[in-house]
Residue frames as qw, qx, qy, qz and C-alpha x, y, z in Angstrom:
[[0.847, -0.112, -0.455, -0.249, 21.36, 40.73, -103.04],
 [0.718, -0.157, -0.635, 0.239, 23.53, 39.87, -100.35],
 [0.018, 0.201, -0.506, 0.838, 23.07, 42.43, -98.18],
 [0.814, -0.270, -0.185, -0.479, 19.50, 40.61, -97.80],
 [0.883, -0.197, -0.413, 0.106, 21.02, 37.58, -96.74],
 [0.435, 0.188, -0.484, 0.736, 23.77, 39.84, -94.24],
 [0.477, -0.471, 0.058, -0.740, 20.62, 41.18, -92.82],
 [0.765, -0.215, -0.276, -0.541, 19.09, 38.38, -91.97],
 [0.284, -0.594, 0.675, -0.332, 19.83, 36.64, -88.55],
 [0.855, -0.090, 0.411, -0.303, 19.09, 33.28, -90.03],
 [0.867, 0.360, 0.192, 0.285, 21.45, 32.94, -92.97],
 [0.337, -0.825, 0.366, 0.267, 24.76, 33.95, -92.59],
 [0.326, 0.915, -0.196, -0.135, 27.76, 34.28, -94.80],
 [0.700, 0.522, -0.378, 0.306, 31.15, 32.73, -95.71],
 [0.242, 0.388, -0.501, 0.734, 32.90, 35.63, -94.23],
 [0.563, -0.562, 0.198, -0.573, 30.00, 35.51, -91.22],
 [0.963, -0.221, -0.128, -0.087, 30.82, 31.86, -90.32],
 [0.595, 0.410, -0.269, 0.637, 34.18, 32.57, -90.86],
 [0.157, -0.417, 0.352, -0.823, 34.25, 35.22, -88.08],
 [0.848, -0.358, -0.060, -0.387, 31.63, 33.10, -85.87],
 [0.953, -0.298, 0.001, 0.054, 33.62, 30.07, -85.78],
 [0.236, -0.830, 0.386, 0.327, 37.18, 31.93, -85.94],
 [0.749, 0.088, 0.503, 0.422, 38.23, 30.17, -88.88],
 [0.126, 0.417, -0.492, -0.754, 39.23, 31.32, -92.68],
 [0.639, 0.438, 0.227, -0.590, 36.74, 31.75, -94.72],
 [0.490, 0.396, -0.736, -0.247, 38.80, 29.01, -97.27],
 [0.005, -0.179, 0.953, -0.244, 38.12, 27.00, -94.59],
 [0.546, 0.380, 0.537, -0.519, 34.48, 27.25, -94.36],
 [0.644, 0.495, -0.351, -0.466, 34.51, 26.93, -98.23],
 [0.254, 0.319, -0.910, -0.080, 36.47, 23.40, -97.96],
 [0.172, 0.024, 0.902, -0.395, 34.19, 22.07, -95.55],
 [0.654, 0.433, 0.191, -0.590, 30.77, 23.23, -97.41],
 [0.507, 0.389, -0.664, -0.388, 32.43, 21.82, -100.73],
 [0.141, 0.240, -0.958, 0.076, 33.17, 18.42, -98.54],
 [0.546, -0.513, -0.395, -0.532, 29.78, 18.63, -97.16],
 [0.500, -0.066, -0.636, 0.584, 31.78, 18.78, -93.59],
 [0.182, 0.318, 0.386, -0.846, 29.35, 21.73, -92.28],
 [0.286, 0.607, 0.740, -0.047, 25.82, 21.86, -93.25],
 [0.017, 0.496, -0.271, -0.825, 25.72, 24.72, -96.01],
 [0.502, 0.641, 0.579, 0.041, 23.69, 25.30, -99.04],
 [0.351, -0.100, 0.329, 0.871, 24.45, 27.65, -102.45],
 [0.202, 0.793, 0.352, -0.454, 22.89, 30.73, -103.99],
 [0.420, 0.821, -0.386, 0.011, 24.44, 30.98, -107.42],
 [0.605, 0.472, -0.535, 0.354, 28.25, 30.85, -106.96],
 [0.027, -0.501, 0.453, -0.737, 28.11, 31.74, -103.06],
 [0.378, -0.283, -0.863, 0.180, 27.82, 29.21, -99.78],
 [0.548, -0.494, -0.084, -0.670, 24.82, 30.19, -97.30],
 [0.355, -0.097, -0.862, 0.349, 24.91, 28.48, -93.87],
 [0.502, -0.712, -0.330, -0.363, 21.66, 28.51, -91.79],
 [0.003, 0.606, -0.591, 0.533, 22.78, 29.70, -88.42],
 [0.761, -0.380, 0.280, -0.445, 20.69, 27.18, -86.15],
 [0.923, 0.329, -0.174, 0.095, 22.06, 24.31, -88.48],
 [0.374, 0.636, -0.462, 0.492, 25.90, 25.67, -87.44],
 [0.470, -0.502, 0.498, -0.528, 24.75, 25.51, -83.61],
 [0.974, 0.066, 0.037, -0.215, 23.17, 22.13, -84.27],
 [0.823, 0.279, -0.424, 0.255, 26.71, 20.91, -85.87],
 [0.095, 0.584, -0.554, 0.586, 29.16, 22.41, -83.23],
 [0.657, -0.373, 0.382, -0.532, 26.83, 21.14, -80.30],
 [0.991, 0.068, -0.107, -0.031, 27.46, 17.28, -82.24],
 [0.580, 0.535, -0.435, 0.434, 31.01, 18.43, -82.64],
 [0.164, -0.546, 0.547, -0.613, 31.77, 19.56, -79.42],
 [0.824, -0.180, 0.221, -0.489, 29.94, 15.91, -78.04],
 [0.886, 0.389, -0.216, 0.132, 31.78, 14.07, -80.43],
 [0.265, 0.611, -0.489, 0.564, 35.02, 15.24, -79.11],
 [0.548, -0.468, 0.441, -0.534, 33.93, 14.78, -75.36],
 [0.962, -0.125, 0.143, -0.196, 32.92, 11.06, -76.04],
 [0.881, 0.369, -0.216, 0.203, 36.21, 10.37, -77.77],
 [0.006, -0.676, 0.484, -0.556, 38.03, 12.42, -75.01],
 [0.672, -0.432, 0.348, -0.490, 36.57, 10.01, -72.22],
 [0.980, 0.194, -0.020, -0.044, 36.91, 7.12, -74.49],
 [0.491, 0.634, -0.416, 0.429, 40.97, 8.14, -74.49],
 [0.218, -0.598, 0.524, -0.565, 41.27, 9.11, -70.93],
 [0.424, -0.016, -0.891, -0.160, 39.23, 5.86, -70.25],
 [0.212, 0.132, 0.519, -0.817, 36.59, 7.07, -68.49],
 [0.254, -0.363, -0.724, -0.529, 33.09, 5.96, -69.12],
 [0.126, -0.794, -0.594, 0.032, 31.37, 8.06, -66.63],
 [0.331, 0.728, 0.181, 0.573, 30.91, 11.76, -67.33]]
């Protein structure tokens, strides 16, 4: 069964997100549990669409910029 879902280049693993977003894979488990990354379960075992992961990072990585400018006190980009 889960070497279906390691095929597939739209749902992606623990240990694949884990290795994507250089983290430990406890870490991607805290953050699915917290509902801090967009993730979904199959049984006992998190599933993370991959577009959904691009989708957060691209807020995350915005987020961070606006609150970087908002520090530095810059309000033009």
């Amino acid at each position: 069964m889960s070497s279906a879902f390691s095929s597939s280049k739209n749902v992606m693993t623990t240990r694949e997100i884990a290795s994507y977003l250089k983290i430990h894979p406890l870490t991607v488990m805290r953050y699915a549990r917290s509902g801090e990354i967009p993730a979904f379960k199959i049984g006992q075992r998190w599933r993370f669409y991959k577009k959904n992961i691009k989708k957060w990072l691209k807020g995350r990585i915005s987020l961070e910029d606006g609150l970087r400018k908002k520090r530095d006190g810059s309000i033009f980009g």
